[in-house]
Biopython code that builds the backbone (N, CA, C, O; Angstrom):
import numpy as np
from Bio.PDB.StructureBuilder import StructureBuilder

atoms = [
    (1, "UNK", "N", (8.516, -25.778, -35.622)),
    (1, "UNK", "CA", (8.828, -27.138, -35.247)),
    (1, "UNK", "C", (7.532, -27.897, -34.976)),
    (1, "UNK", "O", (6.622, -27.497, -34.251)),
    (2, "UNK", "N", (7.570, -29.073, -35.671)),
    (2, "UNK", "CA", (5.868, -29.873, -35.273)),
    (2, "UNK", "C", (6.361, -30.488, -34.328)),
    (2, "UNK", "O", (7.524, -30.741, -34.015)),
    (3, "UNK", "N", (4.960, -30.815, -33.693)),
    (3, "UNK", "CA", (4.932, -31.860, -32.229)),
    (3, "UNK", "C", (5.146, -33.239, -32.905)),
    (3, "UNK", "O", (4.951, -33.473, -34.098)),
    (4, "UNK", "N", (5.593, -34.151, -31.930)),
    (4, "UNK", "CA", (5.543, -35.844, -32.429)),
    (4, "UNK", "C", (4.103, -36.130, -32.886)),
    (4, "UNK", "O", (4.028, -36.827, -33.898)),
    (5, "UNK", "N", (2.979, -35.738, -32.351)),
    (5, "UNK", "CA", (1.889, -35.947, -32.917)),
    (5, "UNK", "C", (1.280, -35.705, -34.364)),
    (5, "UNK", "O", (0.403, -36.345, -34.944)),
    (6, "UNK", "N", (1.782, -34.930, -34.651)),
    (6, "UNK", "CA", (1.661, -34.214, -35.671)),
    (6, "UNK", "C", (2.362, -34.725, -36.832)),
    (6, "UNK", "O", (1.995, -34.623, -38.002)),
    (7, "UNK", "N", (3.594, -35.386, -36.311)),
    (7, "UNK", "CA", (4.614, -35.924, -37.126)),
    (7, "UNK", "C", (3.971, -37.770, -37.736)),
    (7, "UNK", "O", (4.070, -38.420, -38.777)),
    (8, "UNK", "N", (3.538, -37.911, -36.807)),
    (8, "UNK", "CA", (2.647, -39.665, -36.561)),
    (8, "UNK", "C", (1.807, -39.369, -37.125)),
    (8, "UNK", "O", (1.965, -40.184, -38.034)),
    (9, "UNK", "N", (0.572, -38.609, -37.520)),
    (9, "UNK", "CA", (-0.278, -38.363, -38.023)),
    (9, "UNK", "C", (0.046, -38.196, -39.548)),
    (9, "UNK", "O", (-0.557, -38.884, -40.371)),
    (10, "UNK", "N", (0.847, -37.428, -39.867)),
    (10, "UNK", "CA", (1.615, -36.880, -41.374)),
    (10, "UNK", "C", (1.615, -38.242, -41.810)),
    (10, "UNK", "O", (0.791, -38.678, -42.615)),
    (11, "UNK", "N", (3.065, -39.321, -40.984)),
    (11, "UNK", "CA", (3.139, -40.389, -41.569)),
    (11, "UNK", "C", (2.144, -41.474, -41.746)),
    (11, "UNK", "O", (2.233, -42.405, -42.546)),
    (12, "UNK", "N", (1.277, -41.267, -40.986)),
    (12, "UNK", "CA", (0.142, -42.114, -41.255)),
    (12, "UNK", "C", (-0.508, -42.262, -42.853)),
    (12, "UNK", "O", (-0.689, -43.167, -43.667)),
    (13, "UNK", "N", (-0.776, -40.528, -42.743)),
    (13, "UNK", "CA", (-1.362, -40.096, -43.833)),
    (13, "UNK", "C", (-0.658, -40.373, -45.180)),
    (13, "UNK", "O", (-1.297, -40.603, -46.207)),
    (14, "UNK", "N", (0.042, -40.355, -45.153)),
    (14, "UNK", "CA", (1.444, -40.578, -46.374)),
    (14, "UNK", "C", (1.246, -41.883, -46.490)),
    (14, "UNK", "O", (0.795, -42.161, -47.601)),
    (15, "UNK", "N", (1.450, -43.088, -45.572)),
    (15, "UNK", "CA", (1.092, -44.404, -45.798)),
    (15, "UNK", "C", (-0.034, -44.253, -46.324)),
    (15, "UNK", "O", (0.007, -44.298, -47.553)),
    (16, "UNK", "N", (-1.020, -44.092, -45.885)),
    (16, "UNK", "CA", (-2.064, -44.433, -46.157)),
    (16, "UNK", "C", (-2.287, -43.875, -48.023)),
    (16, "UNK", "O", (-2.921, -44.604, -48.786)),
    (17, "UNK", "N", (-1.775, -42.763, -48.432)),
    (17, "UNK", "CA", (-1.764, -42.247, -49.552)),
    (17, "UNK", "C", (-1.274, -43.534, -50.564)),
    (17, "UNK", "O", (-2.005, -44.149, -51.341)),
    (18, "UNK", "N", (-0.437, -43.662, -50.425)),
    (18, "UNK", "CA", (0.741, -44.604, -50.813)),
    (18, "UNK", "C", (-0.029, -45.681, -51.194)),
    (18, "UNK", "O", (-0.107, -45.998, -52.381)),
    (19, "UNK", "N", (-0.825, -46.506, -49.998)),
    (19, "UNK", "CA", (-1.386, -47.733, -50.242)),
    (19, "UNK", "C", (-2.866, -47.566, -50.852)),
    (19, "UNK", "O", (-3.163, -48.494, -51.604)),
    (20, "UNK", "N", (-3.686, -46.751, -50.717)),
    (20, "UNK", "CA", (-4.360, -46.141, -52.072)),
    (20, "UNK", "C", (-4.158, -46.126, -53.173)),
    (20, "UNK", "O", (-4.990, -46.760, -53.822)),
    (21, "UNK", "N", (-3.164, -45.535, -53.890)),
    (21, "UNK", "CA", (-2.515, -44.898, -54.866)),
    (21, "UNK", "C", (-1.731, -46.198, -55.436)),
    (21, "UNK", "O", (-1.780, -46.398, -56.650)),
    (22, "UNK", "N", (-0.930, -47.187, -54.506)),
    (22, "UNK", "CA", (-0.499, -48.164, -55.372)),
    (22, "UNK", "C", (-1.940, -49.655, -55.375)),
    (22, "UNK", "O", (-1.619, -50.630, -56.054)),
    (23, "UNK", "N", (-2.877, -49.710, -54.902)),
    (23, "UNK", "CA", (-3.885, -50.096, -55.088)),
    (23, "UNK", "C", (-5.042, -49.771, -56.544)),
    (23, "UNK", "O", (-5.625, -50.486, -57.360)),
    (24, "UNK", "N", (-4.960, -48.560, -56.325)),
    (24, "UNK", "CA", (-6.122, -48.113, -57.614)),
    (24, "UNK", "C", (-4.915, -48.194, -59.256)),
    (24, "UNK", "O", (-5.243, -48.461, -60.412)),
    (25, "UNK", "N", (-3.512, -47.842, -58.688)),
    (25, "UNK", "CA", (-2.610, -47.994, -59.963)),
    (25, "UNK", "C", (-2.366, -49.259, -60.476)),
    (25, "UNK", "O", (-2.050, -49.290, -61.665)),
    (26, "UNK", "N", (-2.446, -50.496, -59.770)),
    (26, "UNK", "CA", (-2.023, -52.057, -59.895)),
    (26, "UNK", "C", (-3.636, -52.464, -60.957)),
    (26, "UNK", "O", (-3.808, -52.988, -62.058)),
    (27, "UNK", "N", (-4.885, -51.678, -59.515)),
    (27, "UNK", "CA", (-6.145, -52.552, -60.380)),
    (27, "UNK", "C", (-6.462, -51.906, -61.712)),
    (27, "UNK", "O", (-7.337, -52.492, -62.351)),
    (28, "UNK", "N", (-5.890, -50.723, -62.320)),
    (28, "UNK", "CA", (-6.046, -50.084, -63.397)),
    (28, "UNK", "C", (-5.018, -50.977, -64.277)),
    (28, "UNK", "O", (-5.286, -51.085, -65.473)),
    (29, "UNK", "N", (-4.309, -51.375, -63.969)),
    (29, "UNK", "CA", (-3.202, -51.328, -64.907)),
    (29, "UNK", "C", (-3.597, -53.554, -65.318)),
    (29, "UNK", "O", (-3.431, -54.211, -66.345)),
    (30, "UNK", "N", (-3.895, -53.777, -64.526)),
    (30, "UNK", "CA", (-4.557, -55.408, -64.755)),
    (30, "UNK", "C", (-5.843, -55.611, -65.330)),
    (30, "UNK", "O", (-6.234, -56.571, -65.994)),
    (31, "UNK", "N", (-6.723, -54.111, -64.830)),
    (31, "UNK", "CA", (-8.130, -54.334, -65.959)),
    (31, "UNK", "C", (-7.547, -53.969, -67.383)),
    (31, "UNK", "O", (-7.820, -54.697, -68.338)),
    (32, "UNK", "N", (-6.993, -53.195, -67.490)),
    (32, "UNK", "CA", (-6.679, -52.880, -68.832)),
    (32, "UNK", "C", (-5.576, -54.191, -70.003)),
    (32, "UNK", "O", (-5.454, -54.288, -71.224)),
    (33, "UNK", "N", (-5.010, -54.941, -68.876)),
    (33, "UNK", "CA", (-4.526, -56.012, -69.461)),
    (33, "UNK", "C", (-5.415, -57.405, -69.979)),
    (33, "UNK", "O", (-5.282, -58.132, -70.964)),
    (34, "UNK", "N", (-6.362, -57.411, -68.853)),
    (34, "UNK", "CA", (-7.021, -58.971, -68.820)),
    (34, "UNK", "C", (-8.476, -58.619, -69.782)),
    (34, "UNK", "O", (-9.126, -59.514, -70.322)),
    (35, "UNK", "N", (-8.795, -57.283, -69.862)),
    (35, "UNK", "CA", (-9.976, -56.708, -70.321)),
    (35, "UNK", "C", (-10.088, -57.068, -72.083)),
    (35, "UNK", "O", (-11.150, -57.548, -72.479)),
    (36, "UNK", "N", (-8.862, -56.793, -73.173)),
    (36, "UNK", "CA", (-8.998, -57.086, -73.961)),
    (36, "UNK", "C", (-9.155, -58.581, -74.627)),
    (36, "UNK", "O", (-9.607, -58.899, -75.726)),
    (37, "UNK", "N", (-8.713, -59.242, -73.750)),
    (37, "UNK", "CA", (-8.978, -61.033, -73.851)),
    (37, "UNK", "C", (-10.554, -61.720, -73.618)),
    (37, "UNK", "O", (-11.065, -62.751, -74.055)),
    (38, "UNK", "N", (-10.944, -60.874, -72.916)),
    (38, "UNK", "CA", (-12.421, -61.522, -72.365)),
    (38, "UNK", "C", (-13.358, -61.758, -73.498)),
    (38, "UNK", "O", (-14.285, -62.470, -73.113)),
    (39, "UNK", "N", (-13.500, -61.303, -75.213)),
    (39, "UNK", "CA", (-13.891, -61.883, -75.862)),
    (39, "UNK", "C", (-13.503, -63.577, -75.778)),
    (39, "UNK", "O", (-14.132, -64.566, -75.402)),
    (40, "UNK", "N", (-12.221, -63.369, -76.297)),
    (40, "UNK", "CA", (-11.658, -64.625, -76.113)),
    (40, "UNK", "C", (-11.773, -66.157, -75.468)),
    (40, "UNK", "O", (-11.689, -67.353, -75.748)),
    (41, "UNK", "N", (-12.057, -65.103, -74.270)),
    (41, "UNK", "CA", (-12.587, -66.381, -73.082)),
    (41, "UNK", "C", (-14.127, -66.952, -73.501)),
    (41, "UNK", "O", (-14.517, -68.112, -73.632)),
    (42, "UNK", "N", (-14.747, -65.832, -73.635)),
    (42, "UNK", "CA", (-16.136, -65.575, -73.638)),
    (42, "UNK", "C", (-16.420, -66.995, -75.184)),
    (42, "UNK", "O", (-17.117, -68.008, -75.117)),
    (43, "UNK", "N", (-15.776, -66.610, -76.106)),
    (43, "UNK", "CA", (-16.075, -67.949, -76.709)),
    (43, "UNK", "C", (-15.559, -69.468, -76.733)),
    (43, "UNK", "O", (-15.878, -70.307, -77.575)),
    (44, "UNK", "N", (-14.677, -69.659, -75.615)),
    (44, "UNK", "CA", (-14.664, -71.053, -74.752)),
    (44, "UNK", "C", (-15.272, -71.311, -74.187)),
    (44, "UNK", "O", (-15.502, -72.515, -74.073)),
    (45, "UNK", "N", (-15.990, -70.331, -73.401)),
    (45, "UNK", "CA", (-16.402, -70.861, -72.815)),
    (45, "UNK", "C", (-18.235, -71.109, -73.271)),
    (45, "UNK", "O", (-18.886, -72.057, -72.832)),
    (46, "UNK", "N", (-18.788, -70.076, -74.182)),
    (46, "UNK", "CA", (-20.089, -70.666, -74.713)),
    (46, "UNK", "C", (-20.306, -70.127, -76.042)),
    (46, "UNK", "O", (-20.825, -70.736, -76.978)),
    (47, "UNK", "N", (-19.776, -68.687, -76.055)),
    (47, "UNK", "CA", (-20.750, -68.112, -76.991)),
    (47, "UNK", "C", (-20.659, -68.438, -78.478)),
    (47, "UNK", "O", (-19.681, -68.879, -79.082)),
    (48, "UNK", "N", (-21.786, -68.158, -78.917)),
    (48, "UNK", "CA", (-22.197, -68.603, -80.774)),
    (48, "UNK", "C", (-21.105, -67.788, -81.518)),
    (48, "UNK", "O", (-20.760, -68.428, -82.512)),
    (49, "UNK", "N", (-20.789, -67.238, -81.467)),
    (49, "UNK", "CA", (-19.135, -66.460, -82.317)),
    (49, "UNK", "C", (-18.911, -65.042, -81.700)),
    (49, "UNK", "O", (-19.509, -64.531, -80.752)),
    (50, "UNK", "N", (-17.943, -64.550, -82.437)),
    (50, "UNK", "CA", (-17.131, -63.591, -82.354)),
    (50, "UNK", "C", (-18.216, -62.359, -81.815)),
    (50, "UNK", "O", (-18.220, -61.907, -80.670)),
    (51, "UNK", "N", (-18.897, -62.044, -82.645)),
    (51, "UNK", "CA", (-20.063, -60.894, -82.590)),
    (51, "UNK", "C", (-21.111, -61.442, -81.203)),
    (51, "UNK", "O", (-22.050, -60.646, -81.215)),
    (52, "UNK", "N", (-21.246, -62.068, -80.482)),
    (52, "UNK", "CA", (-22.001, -62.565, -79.521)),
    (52, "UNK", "C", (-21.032, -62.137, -78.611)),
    (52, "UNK", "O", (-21.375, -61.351, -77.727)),
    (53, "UNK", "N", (-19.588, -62.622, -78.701)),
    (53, "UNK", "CA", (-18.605, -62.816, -77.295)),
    (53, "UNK", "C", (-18.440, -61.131, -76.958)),
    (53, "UNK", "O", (-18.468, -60.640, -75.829)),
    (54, "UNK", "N", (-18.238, -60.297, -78.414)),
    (54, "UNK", "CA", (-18.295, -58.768, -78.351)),
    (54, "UNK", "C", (-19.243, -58.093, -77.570)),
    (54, "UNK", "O", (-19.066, -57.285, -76.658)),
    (55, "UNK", "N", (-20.444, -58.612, -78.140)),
    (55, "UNK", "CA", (-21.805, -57.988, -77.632)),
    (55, "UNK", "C", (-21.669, -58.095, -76.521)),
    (55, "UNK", "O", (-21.819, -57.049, -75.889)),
    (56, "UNK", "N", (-21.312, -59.419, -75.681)),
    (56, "UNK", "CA", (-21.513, -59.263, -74.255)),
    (56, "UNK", "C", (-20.838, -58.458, -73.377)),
    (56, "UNK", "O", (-21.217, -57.974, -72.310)),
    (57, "UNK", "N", (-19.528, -58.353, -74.097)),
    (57, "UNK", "CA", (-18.356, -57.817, -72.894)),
    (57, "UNK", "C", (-18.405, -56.270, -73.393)),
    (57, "UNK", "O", (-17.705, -55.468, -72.775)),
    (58, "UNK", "N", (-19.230, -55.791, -74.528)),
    (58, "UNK", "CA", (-19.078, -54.264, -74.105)),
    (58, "UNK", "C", (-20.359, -53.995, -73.701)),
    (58, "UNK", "O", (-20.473, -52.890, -73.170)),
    (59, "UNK", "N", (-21.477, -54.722, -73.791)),
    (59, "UNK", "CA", (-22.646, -54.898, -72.987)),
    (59, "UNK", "C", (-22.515, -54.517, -71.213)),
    (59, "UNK", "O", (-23.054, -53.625, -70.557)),
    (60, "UNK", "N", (-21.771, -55.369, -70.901)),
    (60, "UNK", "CA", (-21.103, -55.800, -69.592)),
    (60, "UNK", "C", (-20.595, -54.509, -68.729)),
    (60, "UNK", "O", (-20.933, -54.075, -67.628)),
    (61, "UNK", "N", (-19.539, -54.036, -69.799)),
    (61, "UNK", "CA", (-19.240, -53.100, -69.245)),
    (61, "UNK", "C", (-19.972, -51.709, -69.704)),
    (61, "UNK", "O", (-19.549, -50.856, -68.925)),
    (62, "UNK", "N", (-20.596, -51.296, -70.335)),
    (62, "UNK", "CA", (-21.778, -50.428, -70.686)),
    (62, "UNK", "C", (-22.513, -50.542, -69.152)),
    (62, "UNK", "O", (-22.506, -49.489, -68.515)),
    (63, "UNK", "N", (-22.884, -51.235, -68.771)),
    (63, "UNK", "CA", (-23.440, -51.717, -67.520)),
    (63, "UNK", "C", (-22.968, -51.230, -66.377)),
    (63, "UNK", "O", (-23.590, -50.681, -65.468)),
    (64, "UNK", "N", (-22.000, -51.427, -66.459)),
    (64, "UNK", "CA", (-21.153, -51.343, -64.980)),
    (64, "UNK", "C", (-20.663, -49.699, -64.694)),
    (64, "UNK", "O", (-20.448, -49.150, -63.613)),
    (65, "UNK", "N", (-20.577, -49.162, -66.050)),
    (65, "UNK", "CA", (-20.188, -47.923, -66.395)),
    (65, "UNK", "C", (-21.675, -46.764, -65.634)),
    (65, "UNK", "O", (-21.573, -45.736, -64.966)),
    (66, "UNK", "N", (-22.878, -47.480, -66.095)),
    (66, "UNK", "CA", (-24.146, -46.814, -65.977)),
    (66, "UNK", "C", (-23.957, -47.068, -64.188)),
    (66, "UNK", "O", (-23.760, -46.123, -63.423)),
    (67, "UNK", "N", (-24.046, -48.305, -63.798)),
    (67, "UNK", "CA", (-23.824, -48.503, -62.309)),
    (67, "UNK", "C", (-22.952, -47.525, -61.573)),
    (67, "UNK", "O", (-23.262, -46.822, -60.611)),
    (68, "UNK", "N", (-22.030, -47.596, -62.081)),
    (68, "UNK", "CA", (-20.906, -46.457, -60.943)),
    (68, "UNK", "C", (-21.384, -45.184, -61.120)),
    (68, "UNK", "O", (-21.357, -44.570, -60.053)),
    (69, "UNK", "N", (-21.848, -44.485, -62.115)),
    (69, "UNK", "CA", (-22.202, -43.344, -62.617)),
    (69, "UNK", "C", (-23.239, -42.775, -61.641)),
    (69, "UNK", "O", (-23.162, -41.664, -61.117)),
    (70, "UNK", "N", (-24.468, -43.902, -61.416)),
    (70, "UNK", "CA", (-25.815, -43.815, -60.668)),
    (70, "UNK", "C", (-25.012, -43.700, -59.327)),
    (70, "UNK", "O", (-25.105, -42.644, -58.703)),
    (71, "UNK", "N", (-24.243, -44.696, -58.849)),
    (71, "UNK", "CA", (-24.330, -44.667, -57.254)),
    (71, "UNK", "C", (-23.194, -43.599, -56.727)),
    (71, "UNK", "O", (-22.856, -43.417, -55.557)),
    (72, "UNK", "N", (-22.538, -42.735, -58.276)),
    (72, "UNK", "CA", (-21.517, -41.808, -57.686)),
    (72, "UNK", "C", (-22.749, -40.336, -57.581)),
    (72, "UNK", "O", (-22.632, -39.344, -56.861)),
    (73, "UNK", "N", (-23.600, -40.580, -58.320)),
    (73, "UNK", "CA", (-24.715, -39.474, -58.001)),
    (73, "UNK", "C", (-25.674, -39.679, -57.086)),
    (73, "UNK", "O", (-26.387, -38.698, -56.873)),
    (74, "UNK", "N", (-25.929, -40.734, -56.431)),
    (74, "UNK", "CA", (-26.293, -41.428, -54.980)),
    (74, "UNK", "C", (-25.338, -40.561, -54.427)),
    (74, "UNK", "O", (-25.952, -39.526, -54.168)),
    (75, "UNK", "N", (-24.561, -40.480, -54.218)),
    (75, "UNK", "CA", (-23.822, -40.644, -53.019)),
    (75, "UNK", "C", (-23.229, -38.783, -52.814)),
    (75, "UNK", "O", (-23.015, -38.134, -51.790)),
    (76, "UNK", "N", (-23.139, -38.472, -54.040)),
    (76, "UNK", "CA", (-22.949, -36.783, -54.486)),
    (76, "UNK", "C", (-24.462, -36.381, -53.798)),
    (76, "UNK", "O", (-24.335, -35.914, -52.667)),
    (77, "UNK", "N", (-25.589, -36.460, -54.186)),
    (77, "UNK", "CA", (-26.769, -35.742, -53.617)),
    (77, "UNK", "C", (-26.794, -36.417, -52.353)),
    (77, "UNK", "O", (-27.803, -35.912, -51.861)),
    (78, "UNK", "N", (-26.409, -37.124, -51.604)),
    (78, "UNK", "CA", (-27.185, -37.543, -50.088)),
    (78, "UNK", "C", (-25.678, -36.531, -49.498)),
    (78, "UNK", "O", (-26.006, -35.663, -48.689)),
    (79, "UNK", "N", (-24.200, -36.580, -49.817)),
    (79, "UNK", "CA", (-23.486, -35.764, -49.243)),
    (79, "UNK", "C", (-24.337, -34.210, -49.261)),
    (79, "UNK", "O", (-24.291, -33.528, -48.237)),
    (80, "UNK", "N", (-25.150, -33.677, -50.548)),
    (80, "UNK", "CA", (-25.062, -32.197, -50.219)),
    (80, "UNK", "C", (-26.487, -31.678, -49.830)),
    (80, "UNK", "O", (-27.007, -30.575, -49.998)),
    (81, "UNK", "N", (-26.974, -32.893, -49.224)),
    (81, "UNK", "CA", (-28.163, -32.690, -48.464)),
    (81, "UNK", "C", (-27.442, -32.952, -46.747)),
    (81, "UNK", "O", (-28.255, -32.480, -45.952)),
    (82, "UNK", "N", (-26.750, -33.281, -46.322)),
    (82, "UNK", "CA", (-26.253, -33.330, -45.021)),
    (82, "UNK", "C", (-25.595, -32.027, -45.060)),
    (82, "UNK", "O", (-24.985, -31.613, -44.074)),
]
sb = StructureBuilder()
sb.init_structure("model")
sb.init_model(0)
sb.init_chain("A")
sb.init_seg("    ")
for serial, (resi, resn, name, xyz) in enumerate(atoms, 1):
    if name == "N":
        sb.init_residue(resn, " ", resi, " ")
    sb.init_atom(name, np.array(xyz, "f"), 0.0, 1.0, " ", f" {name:<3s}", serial, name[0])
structure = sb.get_structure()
């Protein structure tokens, strides 16, 4: 039999799972929608054509890809030095 504490804690944890989990599932599921348009935008709003608006947005994210990569290995070596 668990204590009430134990029981408050569980449910915490479960919320908290929950609102994680439907957080990272919503922002996955909207980058992958709005992501294929951004050429699109990209030449309203300036660029010289099709092959420019491309270049940038897999540029862009080439970028961002290298970024998370670096600061998830930041953050992997300073954990296994503590």
């Amino acid at each position: 039999m668990m204590h009430r504490t134990a029981e408050a804690a569980h449910a915490i944890h479960r919320r908290a799972v929950v609102a994680i989990a439907t957080a990272t599932g919503s922002t996955s599921l909207l980058v992958n929608v709005w992501f294929p348009f951004l050429p699109l935008y990209l030449l309203q709003v300036g660029a010289k054509d099709e092959a420019a608006a491309l270049f940038w947005v897999l540029g862009s994210d080439s970028a961002a890809r290298c970024v998370t990569r670096a600061s998830r290995r930041a953050v992997s070596a300073a954990s296994l030095r503590s």
